[in-house]
N, C-alpha and C positions, 0 to 999 in steps of 0.2 A: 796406054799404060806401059811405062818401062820395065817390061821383065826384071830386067837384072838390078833395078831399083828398088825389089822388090825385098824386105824382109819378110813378114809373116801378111795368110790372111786367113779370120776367122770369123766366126758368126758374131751377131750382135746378141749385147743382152733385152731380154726382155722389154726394161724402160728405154733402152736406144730404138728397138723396134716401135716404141711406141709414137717417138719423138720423133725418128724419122718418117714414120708413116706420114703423120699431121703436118711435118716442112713439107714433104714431097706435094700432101693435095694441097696445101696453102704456099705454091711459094711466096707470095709476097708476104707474108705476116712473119712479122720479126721477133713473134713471141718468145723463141727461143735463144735469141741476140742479147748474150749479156756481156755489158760494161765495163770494167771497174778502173776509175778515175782516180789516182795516187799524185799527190798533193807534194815534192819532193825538193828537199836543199839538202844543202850541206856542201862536199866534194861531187860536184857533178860532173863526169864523162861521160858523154853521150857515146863516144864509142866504144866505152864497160860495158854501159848499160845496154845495148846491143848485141855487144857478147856474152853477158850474162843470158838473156834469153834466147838467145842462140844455140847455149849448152843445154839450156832447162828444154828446149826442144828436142836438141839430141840426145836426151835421159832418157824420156817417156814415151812408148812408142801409142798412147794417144796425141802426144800432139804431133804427132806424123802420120796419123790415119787420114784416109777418104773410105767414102761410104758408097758401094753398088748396090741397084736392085735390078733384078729382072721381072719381065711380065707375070711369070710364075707366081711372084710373090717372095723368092728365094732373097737374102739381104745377105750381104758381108763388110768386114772392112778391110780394107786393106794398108800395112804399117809398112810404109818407105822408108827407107835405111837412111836418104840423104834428104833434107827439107831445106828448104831456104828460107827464114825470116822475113816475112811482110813487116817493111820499116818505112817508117817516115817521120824527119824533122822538121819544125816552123819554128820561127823563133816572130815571138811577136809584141819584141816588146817597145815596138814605137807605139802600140796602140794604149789608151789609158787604159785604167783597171775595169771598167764599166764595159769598154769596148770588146776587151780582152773576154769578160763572164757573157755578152752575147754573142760573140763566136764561137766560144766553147760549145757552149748550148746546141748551136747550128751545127756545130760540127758531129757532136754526139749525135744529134740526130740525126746526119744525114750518113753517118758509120752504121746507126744500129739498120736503118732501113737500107742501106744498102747491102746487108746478110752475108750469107757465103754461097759458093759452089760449092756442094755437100761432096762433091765427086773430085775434087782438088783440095791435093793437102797445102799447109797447114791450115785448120780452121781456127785460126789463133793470125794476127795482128797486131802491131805497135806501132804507136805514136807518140814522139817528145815533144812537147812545144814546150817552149821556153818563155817565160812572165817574166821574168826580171833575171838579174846578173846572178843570182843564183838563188831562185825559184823556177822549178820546170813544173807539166804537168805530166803524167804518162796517162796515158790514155790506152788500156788492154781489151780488147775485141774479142770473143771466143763463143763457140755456139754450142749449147748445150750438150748438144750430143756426145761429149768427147769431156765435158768435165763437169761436177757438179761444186755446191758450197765448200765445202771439206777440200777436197783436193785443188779448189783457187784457194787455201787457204798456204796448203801444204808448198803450191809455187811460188807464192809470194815470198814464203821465207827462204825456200831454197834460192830467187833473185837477191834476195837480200844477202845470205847468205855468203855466195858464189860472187858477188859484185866487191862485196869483202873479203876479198883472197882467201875464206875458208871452205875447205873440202864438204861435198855433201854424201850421205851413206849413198852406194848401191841402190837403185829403184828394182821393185817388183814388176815385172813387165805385166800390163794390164791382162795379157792372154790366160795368164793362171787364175784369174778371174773367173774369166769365160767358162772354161775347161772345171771349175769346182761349179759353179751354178747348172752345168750339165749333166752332173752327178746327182743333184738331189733329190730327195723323194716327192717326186710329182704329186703321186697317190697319197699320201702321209699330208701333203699341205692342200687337197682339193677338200679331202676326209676334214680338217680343220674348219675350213674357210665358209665351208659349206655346213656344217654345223654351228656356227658363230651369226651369219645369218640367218638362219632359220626363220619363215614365218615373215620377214623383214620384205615388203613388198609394194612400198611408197616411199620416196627420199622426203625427207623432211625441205618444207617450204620456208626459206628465208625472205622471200619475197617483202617488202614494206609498201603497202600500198598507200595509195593518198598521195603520192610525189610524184613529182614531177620530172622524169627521166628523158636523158638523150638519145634522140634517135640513132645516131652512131653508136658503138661500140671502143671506146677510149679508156687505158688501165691507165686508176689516179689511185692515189695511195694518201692515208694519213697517218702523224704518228702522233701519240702521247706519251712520258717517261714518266715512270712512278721516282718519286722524290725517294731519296737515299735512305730515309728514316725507313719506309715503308718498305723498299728492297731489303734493306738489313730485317727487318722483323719478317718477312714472307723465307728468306735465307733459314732464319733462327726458328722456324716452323717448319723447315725443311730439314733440318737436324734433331732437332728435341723430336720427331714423329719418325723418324726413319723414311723420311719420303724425299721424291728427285724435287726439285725446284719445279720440274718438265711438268710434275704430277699435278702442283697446286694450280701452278697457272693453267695446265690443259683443263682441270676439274672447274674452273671458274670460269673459264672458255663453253666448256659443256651445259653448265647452268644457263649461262649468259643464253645459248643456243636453245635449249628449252625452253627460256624465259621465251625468246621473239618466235618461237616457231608453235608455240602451245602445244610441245608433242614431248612425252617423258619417254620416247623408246628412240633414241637418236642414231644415226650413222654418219657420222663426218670424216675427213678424208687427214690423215697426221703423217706425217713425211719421216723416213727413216734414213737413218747415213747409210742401209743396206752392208756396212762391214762386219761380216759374220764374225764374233768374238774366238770363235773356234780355227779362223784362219790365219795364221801366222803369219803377220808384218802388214796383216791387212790396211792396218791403220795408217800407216806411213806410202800405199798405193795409190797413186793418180790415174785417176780413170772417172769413168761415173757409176756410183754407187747406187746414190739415194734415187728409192721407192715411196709411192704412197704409198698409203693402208687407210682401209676403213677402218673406223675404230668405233663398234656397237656398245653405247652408253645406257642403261636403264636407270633412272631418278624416281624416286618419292619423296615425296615432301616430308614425311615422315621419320626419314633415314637420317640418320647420323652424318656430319659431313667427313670424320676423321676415318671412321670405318668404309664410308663408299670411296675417298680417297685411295683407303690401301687397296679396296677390289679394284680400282682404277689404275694403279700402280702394277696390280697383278696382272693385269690384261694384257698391258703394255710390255712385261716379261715375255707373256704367251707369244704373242705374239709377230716377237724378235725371231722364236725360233724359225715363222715363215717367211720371211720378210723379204725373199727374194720371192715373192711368187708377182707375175707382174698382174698389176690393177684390172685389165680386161681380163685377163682369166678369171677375179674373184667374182668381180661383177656378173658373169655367165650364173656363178655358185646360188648367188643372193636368186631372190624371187621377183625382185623387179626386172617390169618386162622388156623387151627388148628394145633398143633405141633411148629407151631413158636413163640418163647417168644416176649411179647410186649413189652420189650425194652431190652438190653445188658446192662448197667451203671447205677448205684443210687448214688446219692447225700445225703452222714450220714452228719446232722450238731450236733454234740456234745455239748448236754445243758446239763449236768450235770458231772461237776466238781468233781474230786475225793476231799472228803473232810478229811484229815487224823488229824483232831484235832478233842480230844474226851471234852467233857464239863470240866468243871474244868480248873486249873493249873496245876495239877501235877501230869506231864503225867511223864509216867514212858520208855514208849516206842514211837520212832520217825519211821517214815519210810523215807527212803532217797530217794527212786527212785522207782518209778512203772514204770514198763514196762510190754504191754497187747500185747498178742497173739491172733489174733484174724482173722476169717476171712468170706469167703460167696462164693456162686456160681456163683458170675456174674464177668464174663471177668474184669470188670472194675468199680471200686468201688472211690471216692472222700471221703474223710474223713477230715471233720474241724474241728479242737478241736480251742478252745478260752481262752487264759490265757494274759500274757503279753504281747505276741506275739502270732498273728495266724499263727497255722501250718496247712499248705495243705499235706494232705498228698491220693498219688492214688495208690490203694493197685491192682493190676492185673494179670492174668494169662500169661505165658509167651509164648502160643502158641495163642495168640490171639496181642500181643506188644510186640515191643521190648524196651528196654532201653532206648536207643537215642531219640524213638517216646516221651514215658513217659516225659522222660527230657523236652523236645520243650512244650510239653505239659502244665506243670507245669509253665516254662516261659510265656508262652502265656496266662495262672490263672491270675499270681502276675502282669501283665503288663496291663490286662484288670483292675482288680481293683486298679491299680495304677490312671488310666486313670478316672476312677469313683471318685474315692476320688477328684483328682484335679480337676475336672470339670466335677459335676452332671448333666447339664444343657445342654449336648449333644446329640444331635441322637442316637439311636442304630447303625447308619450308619457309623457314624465317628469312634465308639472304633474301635480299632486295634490289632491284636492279631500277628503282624509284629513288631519286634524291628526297628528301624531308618536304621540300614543297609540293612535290606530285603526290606525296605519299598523304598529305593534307586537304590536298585539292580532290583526292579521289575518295577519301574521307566523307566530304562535306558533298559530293555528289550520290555516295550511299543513304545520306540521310534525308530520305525521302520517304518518311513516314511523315503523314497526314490524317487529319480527326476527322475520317470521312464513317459515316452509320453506317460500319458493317454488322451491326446488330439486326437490321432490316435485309428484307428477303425481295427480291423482284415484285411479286405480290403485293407486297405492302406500298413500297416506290410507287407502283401503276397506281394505287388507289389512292396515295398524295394527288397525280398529275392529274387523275379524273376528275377529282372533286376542287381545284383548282381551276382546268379546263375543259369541264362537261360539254361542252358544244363547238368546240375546237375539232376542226379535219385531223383525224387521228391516220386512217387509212385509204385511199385511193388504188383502184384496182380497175380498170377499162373505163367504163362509162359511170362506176358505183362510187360513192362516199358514204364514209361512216365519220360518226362522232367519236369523240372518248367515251361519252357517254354508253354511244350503242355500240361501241366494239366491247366495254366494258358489261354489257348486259348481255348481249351475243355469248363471252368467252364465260360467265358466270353458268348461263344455263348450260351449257357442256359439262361444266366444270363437274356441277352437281350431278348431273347424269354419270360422269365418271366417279365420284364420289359413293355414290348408291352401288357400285360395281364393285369396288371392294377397294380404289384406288387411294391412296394415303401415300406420304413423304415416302422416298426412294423406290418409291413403283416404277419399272419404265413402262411405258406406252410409247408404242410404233404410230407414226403418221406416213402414210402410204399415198398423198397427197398431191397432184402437179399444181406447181401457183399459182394461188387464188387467196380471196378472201377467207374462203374456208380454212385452208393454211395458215393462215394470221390466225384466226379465230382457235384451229383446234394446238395450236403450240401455246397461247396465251391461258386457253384451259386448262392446258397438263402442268403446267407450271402452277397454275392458281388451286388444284386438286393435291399439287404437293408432289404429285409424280416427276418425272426425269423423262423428255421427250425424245424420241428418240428415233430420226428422220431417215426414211426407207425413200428415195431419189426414185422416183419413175424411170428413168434411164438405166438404174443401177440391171445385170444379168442375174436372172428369177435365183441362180446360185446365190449370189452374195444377197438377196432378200432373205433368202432361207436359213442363209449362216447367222443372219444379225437376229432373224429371230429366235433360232437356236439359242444364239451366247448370251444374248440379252434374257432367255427365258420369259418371250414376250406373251401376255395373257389376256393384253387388248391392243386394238388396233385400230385407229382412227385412218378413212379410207374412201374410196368411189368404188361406185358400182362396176365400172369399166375394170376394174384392177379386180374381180372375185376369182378369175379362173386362174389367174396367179397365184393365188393362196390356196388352192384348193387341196395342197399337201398336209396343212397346217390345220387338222382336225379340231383341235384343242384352243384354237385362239378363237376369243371374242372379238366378230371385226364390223366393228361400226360404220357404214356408208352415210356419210355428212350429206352426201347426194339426193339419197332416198327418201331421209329423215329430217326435214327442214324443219321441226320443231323442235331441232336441239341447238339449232344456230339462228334462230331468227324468232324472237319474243313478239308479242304484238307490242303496236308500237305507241300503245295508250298505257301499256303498264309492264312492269320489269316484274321479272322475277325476285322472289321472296330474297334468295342466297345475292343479290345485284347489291342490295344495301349496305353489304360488307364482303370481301375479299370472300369465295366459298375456299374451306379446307375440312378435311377432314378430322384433322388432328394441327395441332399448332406446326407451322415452317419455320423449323433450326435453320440460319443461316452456313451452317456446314450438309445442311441436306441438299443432293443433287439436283441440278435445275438441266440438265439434256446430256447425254452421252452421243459423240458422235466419233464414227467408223473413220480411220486412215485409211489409208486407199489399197495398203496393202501391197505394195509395189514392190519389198521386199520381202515378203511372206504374206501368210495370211494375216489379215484386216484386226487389226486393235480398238476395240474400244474406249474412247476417253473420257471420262468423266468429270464434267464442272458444277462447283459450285454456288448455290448463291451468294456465300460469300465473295470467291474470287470472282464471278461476275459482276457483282456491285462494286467493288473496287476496280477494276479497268474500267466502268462504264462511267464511273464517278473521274476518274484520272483524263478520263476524254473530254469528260465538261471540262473540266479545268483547265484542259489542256485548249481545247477549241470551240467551248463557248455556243454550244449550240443553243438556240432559240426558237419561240413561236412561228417565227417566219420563213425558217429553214424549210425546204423538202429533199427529203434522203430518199433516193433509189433502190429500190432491194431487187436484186437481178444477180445475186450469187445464192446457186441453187442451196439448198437450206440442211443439205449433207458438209456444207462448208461453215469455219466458226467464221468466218468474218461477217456470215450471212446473222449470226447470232447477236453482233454491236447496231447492223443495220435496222434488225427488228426493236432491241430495248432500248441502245440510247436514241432513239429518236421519242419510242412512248414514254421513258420515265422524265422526257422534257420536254414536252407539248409539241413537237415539230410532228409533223405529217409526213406518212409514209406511201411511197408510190411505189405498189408490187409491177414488175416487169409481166407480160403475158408470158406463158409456158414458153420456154425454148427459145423467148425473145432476148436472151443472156446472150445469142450466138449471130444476133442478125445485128448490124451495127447500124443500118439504114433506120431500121424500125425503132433500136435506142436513142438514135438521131434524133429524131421527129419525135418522142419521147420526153425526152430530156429539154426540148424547145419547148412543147407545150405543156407539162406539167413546171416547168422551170424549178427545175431542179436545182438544188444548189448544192449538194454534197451525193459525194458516188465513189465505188471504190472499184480502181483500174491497176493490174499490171502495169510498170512501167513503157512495154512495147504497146500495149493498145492505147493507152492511156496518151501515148505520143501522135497517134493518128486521129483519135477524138478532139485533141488541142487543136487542131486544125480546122476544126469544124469553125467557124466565127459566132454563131450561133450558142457555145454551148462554154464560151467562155469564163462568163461568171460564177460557174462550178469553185466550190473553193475545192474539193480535192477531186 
């Protein structure tokens, strides 16, 4: 380092410290390597145009900085008094026009990936090549750290300017910068920031699944332009309402984000020029400014869009006043935990115009075309530039989206603010982020009502299927089979026993049961008595027995003897041992009982009366009870015929313990369609050897697996013809 070459050295700001942290552990990622390619005729001197940038270096004492850190952690920069111009001329114009745009290409490339020494100034480069007798290109290199949007805006014109033999004002040396963001009230914007998230303690999930993404990590960009009609009328809704242009598009960005992310309490990341309004000539300083911010959005569908526009507008005020606070420090504020960014996606609105006319008439030099290279570390970036037309444009990584997503994505932008423009005066509830065909298509797949008999009760269906298939294998249990008939006669005599007890429609009754026939038998009874069954798991801790019979206020209980000193707290419960009392489950087998010849009940079954309440597991508190009806039973169990057509020939598995509802499709739709039911032995849900040789020899044809087990049984060769 040259002492005496030395003008000033001072701290970094905040977003330089962040920027440079992330070059330093990544050197090779050029994320921070921006571009901008200027398209140029007229009067061309290539060695103006050299000393124009020459002077615009020796203006600014960012483009004469380099950047130290120590092991400490301690960061500065350091502004050298004298720099010399990184310059280079090509002239290439023997090659054709085609040859001409794929070197370009390569060249660009191989500029941005080749980066900078962060620790040698200048971090700024030029390149002229020349296309034709007077078409050049320039080609401007520069690393984030030292400039942002705004102030490449601010040099363009001062080259422009100064290449045009006119004077430019005095520059604010970037240090007065520094020296007022060290002044501010730290406490006043943590007090903020930290109140605004509050409670905020999940980033909201952009993810699109179902695509198909690259395994690399490549930023691709796509853009669309809203046609002029549509920019002039979102403009003339940005006046007649007192609102920014920033506000409508950001507010329609926000939806768009609720819409894909199904979350109405949002935080996404919106980029500020960071030039404090209270700072004098701040706007005319080159340096780097621009900060994100979160910006926390609350939506209801119910809200007004003009009135949550202007709280959205308001925010955006507030917010200004912290805006130099840097990003990691708010992110510590929020309640998201450590390691995980507090959002993916930022919202850039682009307020400053490239301006390429220098004061005067007679310009000597035009630029035809800018094109910026530019980019950031988040998956997912919205970019609004405002001219004639708005162009949307979302710059993304490609192992986080794919293409087709982007696409939808951008359609679903242009269609919400179409929707805005024509009619401000709507809900948040009403935009739609659905073209007309999806909106008809999703239409046509709600209309999924069908004429299925929910007038009929479980009870009544079983006793269709009985008296169609009396002597059909209903149930299989070890060595035992029953008919429809005598499981029908079996679950009848209970029934009535329960009946004579005092049990009638919305009764529950506990079954304290391990699988067996008796199990089949005493759940078929409570149902057919009218009562709501209500399954107490042998595994369950004698605790959660006692809570469910607590909440349930259970008053009978069907049971085994083995299970009495379990209950023995439960003074007041009537508990029936299925075990001890085989005259309530096994008729003789020359004559049925009286109540067999027709469904027993005590009183008629409302298909709105309860057919089993069963316990969640309570994993997040204590244990819920749910309650189903014979309505909504009969309809899922009716939608599953339909759906998959079972038959006389099927045999369905039951090997999910009978505290679970899946266990509840595998007991009725099998009975109210003739197929036959193979109970698993106790605890045999947990041995896969013994489901094995199960499943061979009762030949099972339907069964319901987890997808991980469900993957290791498909390997069985034997157990193949399972349809699920």
């Amino acid at each position: 380092m040259n002492q005496k070459n030395i003008e000033d050295i001072y701290p970094l700001s905040p977003v330089q410290q962040g920027i440079l942290f992330h070059s330093v552990l990544n050197p090779d990622d050029s994320i921070y390597v921006t571009q901008i390619c200027l398209t140029l005729s007229g009067d061309i001197e290539p060695g103006n145009i050299k000393q124009a940038w020459q002077e615009i270096i020796n203006r600014h004492q960012v483009c004469r900085a380099a950047f130290r850190w120590e092991k400490k952690g301690k960061t500065f920069q350091v502004i050298y008094k004298q720099v010399e111009l990184p310059w280079k001329e090509h002239n290439w114009q023997a090659y054709s026009s085609t040859e001409q745009e794929t070197k370009l290409q390569e060249y660009l490339a191989a500029g941005k990936k080749q980066g900078f020494d962060l620790k040698r100034s200048p971090l700024i480069r030029i390149s002229l090549i020349r296309f034709t007798e007077d078409t050049y290109k320039l080609v401007w290199t520069q690393h984030h750290l030292i400039l942002d949007g705004w102030s490449s805006s601010l040099i363009l014109k001062e080259f422009f300017t100064i290449y045009n033999g006119y004077q430019c004002q005095a520059s604010i040396p970037y240090s007065q910068y520094i020296a007022w963001l060290n002044s501010q009230d730290t406490v006043a914007s943590e007090n903020y920031w930290r109140n605004k998230l509050q409670d905020f303690t999940e980033p909201n999930d952009l993810k699109i699944y179902g695509q198909e993404l690259e395994h690399n990590s490549v930023s691709k960009s796509q853009e669309i332009k809203l046609n002029s009609r549509l920019t002039s009328d979102l403009k003339l809704l940005s006046t007649q309402h007192n609102l920014t242009l920033n506000t409508i598009v950001q507010g329609a960005f926000a939806i768009l984000l609720s819409r894909y992310t199904n979350c109405q309490d949002l935080v996404y990341g919106t980029t500020t020029s960071g030039r404090p309004a209270t700072f004098s000539g701040i706007e005319s300083m080159v340096g780097l400014f621009i900060n994100t911010l979160p910006m926390r959005v609350k939506l209801a569908d119910s809200e007004l869009l003009l009135p949550w526009l202007e709280k959205l507008q308001q925010q955006q005020i507030e917010n200004l006043q912290y805006e130099y606070t840097p990003l990691t420090s708010i992110r510590e504020l929020s309640g998201v935990p450590q390691g995980v960014p507090l959002f993916d996606n930022i919202f850039v609105f682009e307020n400053y115009p490239i301006d390429t006319k220098s004061s005067g008439s007679n310009q000597k030099l035009k630029i035809d075309l800018i094109e910026i290279d530019e980019s950031n570390n988040f998956p997912f970036t919205c970019l609004v530039k405002v001219g004639l037309e708005i162009s949307l444009t979302i710059q993304y990584q490609s192992n986080h989206f794919d293409s087709n997503t982007i696409t939808k994505i951008l359609e679903s932008f242009e269609r919400l603010l179409r929707q805005i423009a024509n009619n401000p005066q709507q809900t948040l509830g009403q935009l739609s982020i659905l073209t007309s065909k999806e909106q008809e298509l999703i239409e046509s797949w709600q209309q999924t009502q069908v004429d299925y008999p929910l007038d009929k009760t479980i009870p009544e269906l079983f006793k269709e299927q009985v008296d169609k298939t009396p002597n059909a294998t209903a149930l299989i249990f070890e060595d035992r089979e029953y008919t429809y008939q005598e499981l029908d006669d079996r679950a009848n005599l209970l029934a009535n026993h329960l009946i004579e007890l005092g049990v009638k429609p919305e009764t529950p009754v506990g079954i304290y049961i391990e699988r067996s026939e008796k199990m089949a038998i005493a759940i078929l009874a409570v149902i057919k008595a009218g009562g709501a069954y209500v399954p107490l798991d042998p595994d369950y801790p004698i605790n959660r027995i006692n809570f469910i019979i607590k909440d349930t206020q259970l008053n009978i209980l069907l049971s085994e003897t083995k299970y009495k000193k379990n209950l023995s707290n439960n003074n007041n419960l009537v508990v029936i041992n299925l075990d001890s009392d085989s005259s309530l489950t096994s008729p003789a087998s020359s004559a049925s009982p009286t109540s067999s010849a027709s469904s027993a009940s005590s009183a008629p079954i409302h298909p709105n009366n309860a057919a089993y309440i069963i316990y969640t597991s309570g994993s997040t508190g204590k244990p819920k009870g749910v309650v189903n009806t014979h309505k909504a039973l009969v309809n899922r169990l009716l939608w599953m015929q339909d759906t998959y057509k079972l038959d006389s020939s099927d045999r369905i598995l039951q090997k999910t313990p009978f505290s679970f509802d899946v266990s509840v499709w595998e007991f009725f739709w099998t009975w109210l369609n003739g197929a036959c039911l193979v109970m698993a032995k106790p605890e045999g849900h947990k041995d896969s050897n013994y489901l094995v040789k199960l499943i061979t020899k009762t030949k099972i044809s339907i069964l319901h697996f987890v997808p991980s087990m469900l993957e290791v049984f498909l390997e069985e060769p034997n157990i193949s013809n399972c349809k699920s």
